[in-house]
C-alpha positions as MATLAB code, in Angstrom:
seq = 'XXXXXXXXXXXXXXXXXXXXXXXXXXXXXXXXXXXXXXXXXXXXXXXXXXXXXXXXXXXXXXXXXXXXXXXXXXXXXXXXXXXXXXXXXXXXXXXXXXXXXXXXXXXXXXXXXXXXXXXXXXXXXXXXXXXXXXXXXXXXXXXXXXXXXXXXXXXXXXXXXXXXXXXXXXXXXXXXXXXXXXXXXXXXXXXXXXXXXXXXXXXXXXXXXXXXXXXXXXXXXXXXXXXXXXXXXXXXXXXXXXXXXXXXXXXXXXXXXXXXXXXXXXXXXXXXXXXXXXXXXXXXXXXXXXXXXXXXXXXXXXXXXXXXXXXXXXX';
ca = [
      23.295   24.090    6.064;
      22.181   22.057    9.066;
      20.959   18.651    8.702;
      17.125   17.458    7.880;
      15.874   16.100   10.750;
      13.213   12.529    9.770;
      11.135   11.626   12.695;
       9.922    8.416   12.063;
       6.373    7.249   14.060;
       6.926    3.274   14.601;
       3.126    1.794   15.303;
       3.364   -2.037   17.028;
       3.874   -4.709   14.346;
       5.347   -2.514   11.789;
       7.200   -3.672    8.858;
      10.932   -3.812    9.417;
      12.041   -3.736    5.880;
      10.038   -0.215    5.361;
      11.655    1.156    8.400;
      15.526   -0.448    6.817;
      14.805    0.901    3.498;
      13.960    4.675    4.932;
      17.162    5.055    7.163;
      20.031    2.885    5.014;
      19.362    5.731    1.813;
      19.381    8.724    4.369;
      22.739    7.514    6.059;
      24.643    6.421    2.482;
      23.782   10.063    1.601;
      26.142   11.147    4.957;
      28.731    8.838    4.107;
      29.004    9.719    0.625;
      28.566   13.253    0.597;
      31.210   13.560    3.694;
      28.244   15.949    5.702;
      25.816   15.261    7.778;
      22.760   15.939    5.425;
      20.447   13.753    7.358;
      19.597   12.817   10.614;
      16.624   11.000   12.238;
      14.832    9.854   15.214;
      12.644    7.381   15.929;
       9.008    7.485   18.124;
       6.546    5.107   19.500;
       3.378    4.830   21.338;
       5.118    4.743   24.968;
       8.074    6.424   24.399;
      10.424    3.123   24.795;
      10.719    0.885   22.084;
       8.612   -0.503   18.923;
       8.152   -3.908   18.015;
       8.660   -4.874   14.237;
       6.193   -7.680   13.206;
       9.512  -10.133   12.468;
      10.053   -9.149   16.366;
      12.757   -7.333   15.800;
      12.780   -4.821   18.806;
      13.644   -0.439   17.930;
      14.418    1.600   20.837;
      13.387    5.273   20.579;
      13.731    8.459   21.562;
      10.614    9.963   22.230;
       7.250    9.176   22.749;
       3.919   10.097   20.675;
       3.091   12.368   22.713;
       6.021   13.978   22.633;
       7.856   14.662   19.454;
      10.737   17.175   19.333;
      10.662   19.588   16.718;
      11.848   18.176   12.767;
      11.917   19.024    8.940;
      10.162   15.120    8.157;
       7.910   13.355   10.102;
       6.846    9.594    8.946;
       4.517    7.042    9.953;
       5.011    2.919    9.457;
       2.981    0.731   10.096;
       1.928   -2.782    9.603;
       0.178   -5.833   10.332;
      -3.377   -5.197   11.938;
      -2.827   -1.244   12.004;
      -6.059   -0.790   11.853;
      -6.368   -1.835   15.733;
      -3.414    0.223   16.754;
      -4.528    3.679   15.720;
      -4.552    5.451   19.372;
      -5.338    8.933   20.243;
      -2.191   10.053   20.707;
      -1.066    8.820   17.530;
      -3.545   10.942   15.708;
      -2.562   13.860   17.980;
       0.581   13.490   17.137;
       0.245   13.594   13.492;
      -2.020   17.011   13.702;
       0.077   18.742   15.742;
       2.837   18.349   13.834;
       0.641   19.345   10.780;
       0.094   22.130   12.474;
       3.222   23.615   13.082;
       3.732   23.163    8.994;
       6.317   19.817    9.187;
       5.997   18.153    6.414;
       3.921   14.335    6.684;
       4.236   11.298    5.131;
       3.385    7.614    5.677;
       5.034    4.499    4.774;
       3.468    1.204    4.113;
      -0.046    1.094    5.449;
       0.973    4.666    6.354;
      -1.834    6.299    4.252;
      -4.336    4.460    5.904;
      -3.497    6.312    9.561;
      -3.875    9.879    7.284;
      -6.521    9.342    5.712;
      -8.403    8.400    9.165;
      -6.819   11.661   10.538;
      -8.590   13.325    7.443;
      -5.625   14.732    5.697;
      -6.474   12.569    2.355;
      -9.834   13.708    1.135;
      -9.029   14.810   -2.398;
      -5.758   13.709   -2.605;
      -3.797   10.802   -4.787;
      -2.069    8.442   -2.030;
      -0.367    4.703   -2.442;
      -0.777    2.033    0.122;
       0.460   -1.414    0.065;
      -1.356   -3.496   -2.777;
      -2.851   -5.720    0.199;
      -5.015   -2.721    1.847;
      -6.310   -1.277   -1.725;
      -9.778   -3.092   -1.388;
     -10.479   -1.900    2.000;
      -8.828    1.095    1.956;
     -11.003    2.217   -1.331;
     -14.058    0.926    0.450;
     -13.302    3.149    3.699;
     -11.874    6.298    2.078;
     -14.276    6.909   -0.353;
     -12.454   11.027   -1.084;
      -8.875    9.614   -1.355;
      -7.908    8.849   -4.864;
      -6.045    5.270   -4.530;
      -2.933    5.051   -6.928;
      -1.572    1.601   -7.291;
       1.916    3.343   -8.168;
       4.889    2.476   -5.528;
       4.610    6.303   -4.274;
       3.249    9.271   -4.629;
       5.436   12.631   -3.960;
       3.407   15.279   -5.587;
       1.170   15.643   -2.547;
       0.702   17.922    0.360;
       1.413   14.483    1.763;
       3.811   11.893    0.565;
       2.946    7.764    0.751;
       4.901    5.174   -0.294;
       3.252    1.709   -0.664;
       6.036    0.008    1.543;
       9.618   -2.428    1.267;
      11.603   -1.425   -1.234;
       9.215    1.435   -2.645;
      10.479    3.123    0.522;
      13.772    3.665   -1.111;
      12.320    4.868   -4.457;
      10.597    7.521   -2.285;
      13.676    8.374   -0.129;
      16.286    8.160   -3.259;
      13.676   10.717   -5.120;
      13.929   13.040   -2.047;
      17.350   12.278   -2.172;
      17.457   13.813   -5.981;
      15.600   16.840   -4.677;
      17.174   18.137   -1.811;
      20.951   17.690   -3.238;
      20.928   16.192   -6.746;
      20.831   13.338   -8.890;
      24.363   12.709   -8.591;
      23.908   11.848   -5.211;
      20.819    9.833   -5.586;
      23.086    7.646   -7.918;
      25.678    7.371   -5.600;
      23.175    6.241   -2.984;
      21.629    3.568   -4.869;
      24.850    2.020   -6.397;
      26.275    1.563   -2.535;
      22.803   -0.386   -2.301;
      23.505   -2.437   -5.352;
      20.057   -1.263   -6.345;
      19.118   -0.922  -10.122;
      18.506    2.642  -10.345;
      15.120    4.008   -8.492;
      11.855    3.406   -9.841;
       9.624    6.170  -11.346;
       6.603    6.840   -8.953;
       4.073    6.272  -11.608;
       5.328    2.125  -11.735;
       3.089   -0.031  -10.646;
       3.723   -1.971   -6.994;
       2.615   -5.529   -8.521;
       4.424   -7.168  -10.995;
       3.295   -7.080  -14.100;
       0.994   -9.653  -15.920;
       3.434   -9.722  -18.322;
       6.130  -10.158  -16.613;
       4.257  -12.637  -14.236;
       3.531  -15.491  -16.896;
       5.794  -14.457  -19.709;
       2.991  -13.183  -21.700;
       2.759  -10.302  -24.502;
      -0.900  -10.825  -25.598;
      -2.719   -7.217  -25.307;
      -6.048   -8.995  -24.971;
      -6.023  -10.693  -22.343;
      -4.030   -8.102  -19.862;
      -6.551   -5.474  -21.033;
      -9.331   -7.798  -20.554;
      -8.377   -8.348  -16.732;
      -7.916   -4.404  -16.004;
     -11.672   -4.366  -17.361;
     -11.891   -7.135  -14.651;
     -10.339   -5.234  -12.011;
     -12.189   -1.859  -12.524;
     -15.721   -3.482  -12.586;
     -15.502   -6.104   -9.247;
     -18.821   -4.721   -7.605;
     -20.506   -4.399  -11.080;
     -19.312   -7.212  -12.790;
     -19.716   -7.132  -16.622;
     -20.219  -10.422  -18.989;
     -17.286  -11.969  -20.540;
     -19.590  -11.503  -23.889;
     -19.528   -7.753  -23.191;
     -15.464   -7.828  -22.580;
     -14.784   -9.702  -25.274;
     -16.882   -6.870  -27.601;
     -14.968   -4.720  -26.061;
     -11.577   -5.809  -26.704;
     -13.368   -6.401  -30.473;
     -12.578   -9.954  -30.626;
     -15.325  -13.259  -30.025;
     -16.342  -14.262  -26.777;
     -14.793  -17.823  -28.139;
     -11.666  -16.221  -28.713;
     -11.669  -15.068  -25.503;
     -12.298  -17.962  -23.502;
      -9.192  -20.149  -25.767;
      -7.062  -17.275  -24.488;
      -7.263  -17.547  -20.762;
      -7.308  -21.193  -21.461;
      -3.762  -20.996  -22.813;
      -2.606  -18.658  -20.043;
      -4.244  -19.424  -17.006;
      -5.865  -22.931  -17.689;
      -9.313  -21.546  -16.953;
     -12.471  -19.690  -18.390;
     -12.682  -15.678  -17.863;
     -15.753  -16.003  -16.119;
     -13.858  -18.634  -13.224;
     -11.222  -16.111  -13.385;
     -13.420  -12.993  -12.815;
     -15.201  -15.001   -9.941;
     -11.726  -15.533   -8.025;
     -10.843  -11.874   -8.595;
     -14.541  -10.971   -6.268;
     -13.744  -13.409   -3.783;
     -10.335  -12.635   -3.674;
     -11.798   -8.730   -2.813;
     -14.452  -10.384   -0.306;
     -11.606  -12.016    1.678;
      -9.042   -8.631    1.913;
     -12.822   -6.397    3.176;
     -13.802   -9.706    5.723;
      -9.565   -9.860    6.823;
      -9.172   -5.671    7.072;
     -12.638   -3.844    7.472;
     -15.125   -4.158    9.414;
     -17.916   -4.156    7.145;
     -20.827   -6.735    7.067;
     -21.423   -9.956    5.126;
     -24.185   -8.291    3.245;
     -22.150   -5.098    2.767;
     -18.723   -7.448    1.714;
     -21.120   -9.342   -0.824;
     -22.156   -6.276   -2.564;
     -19.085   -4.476   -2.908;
     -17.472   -7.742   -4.400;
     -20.398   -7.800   -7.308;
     -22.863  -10.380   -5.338;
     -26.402   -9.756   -5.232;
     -27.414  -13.264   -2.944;
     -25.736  -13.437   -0.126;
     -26.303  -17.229   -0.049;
     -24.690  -17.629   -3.413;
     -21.478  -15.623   -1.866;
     -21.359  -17.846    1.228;
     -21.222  -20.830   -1.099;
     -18.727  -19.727   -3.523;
     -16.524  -18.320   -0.749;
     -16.511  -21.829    1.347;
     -16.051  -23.752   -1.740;
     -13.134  -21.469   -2.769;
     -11.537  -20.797    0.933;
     -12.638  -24.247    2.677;
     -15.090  -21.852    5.262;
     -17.602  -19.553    5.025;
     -17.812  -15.507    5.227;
     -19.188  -15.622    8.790;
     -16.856  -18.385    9.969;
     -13.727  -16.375    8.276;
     -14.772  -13.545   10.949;
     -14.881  -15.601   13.396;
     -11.494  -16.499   13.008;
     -10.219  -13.696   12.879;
     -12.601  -12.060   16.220;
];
């Protein structure tokens, strides 16, 4: 059986630890197994080398615009991807679809196939940091906030070490779960996580906390940031007193649910102003403000500027 060839599309600035956790599991797999299951290439924009954003510098093989033929193809990205999707990186990606090899994206990958239009109706994971904007710009994809997603036409993994839960499940696939093992323990890594586990660390985990309540009453929090809801109302909910409420995120967080709530919006505002290119007015909304005036206050009181001078920044 001849070896799986992984081409792996490197876009400027992209994350070196994505790009170290997808080759380290494909090359334990050769040493291990004795064969050469795996081998892989890498690509960039001129055909040269890729720049990681920790400047750590990849020479490649080929260029976007020409990719040789392979079983794998994979995009990473990273830091301001947004502003380095180029024709040819698109073209890239469709021609390959084309001729039926099979796509995935790493990272802040999903974002670069979902603007290629190969998401609509799909599930996809993206880094935790892009879900705001990415749900505001991809209205068809269905956003997971799992580590990755491999029951797709097209597989995404949300980045670092969720890179080699993806690779160690292909891994499993193509030749076994003996292997997969194998692979991790040479890693010294604690067994691969599940897709469906979440990227974030858990509440509970976070603050040493086991109170249903209160992590139920922020995932009401989280699913309603452009409509917000009363604490009254998520308190009924949870079928306990809106006093009862308010003494429990005073005992875990040292503040009120509706302060709490509040940072979760602005928190949203600042990821859409940082990654999209939305307006003020359009930011406010989606982050469940109705005045705009009332959002520029609360933002420079909580960030030290305002929305408009935040963009400016960042021009």
């Amino acid at each position: 059986m001849s070896a799986q060839h992984f081409v792996f599309l490197l876009v400027e600035n992209h994350t070196h630890l994505t790009l170290a956790c997808a080759i380290e599991p494909l090359r334990i797999a050769n040493m291990i197994s004795g064969e050469d299951l795996y081998r892989w290439s890498y690509a960039s924009e001129d055909g040269s080398s890729a720049t990681a954003s920790n400047g750590s510098v990849t020479l490649v093989q080929h260029a976007f615009s020409d990719l040789p033929k392979c079983d794998r193809l994979f995009v990473i990205p990273g830091l301001g991807m947004t502003e380095l999707i180029t024709p040819s990186l698109l073209t890239s990606l469709r021609k390959a679809r084309a001729v039926g090899v099979q796509l995935g994206a790493l990272c802040s990958g999903a974002w670069i196939l979902a603007e290629a239009g190969f998401l609509d109706g799909m599930k996809a994971a993206i880094h935790w940091e892009y879900h705001d904007a990415f749900a505001e710009r991809f209205p068809d994809v269905t956003l997971v906030r799992s580590v990755f997603v491999a029951d797709e036409k097209y597989i995404t993994a949300s980045g670092g070490t969720a890179t080699a839960d993806l690779l160690l499940h292909l891994i499993d696939q193509d030749h076994g779960y003996d292997l997969s093992v194998a692979v991790s323990d040479m890693m010294v890594y604690a067994g691969a996580r599940e897709a469906s586990v979440d990227q974030r660390i858990s509440l509970q985990s976070r603050w040493g906390m086991r109170n249903p309540h209160v992590a139920r009453a922020i995932e009401i929090m989280r699913g309603a940031l452009e409509e917000p809801v009363s604490p009254m109302d998520i308190a009924q909910d949870l079928g306990i007193s809106a006093r009862q409420l308010e003494r429990l995120f005073g005992r875990y967080f040292n503040t009120s649910p509706s302060r709490y709530y509040m940072e979760l919006r602005l928190d949203r505002a600042r990821n859409l102003l940082l990654q999209t290119e939305m307006s003020i007015s359009e930011i406010a909304i989606a982050s469940g403000f109705q005045s705009i005036g009332h959002f520029s206050r609360l933002y420079r009181k909580s960030f030290g500027t305002t929305p408009s001078m935040q963009r400016g920044r960042i021009a």
